[in-house]
N, C-alpha and C positions, 0 to 999 in steps of 0.2 A: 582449184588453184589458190594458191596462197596470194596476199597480198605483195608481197615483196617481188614474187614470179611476174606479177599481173603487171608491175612498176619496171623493172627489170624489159618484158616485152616491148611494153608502151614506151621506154625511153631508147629500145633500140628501133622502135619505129611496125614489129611486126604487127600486123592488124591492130592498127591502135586506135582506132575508134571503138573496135567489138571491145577490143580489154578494157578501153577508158570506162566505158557504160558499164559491163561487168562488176569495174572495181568501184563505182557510183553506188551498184546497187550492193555493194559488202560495207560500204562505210557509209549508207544512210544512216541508219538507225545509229551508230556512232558520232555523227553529225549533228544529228537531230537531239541526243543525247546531253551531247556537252550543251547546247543550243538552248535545252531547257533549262540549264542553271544561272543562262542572263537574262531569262525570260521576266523578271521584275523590272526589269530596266528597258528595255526595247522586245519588238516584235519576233516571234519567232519561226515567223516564215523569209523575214528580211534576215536575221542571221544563220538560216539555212540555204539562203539565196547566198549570202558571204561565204559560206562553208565550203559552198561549190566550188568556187576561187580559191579557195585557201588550198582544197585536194589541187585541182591542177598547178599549183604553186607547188606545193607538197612533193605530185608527182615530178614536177622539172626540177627540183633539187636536192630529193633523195639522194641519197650517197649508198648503195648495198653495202660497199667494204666497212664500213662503218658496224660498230657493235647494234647502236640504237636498231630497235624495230620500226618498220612502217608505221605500224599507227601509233608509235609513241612520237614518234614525228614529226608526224598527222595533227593531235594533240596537242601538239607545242603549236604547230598550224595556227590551228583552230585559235583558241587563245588569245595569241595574239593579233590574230585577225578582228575577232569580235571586242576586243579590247578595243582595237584602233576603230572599227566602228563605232561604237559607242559613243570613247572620244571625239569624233567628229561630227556624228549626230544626236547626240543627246542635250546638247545646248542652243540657246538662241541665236548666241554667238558663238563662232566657233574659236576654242583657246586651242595654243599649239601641245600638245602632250607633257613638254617638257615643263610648261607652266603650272601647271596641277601642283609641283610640289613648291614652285611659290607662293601658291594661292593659299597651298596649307598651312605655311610659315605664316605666312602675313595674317590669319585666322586664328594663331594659337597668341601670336603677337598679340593681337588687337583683346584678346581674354588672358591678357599679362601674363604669358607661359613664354619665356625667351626660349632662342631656336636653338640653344644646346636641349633645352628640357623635352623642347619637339622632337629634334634625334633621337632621345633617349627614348621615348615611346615610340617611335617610329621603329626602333629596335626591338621591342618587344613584342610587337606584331607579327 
């Protein structure tokens, strides 16, 4: 079965434990996947612990009618889950998200770069 079939099932309720497990074990290694590319920055058993949450997020908001696939999705999921982890544990303190990009301002400031010059590199990125 396809993923989309497997989401499709599980959001109309038929055997959705069998399907949820099923579809767990077709986007492991997908999971585990992206999972390794934040693995410099946090653990990558705690952002496949997050992954799990993000699929069943994934699966409650999928849209079929929608062009996007499953696991590109999934993907955008992912992402931003382990993002927002990160964000939240990776400091001693915790800053809110939205403050990272004044902390970079006030950073480029303080090495006499004004914040039109920071946009401009920020753009270039």
């Amino acid at each position: 079965m396809s993923n989309e079939e497997l989401v499709r099932d599980i959001q109309t309720g038929q055997q959705s434990s069998e399907k949820m497990l099923l579809l767990w074990q077709q986007c492991e290694k997908f999971i585990i996947m992206i999972a390794n590319k934040y693995k410099r920055i946090a653990e990558v058993e705690d952002l496949t612990q997050e992954g799990y949450f993000a699929l069943c997020q994934a699966v409650e908001k999928y849209d079929g009618t929608k062009e996007a696939t499953f696991i590109h999705y999934l993907a955008i999921w992912l992402k931003q889950t382990y993002s927002r982890y990160i964000m939240n544990n990776s400091h001693n303190i915790r800053v809110p998200v939205h403050a990272y990009r004044h902390i970079g301002v006030a950073a480029f400031q303080r090495n006499g770069i004004s914040s039109t010059e920071y946009a401009a590199f920020k753009s270039i990125e």
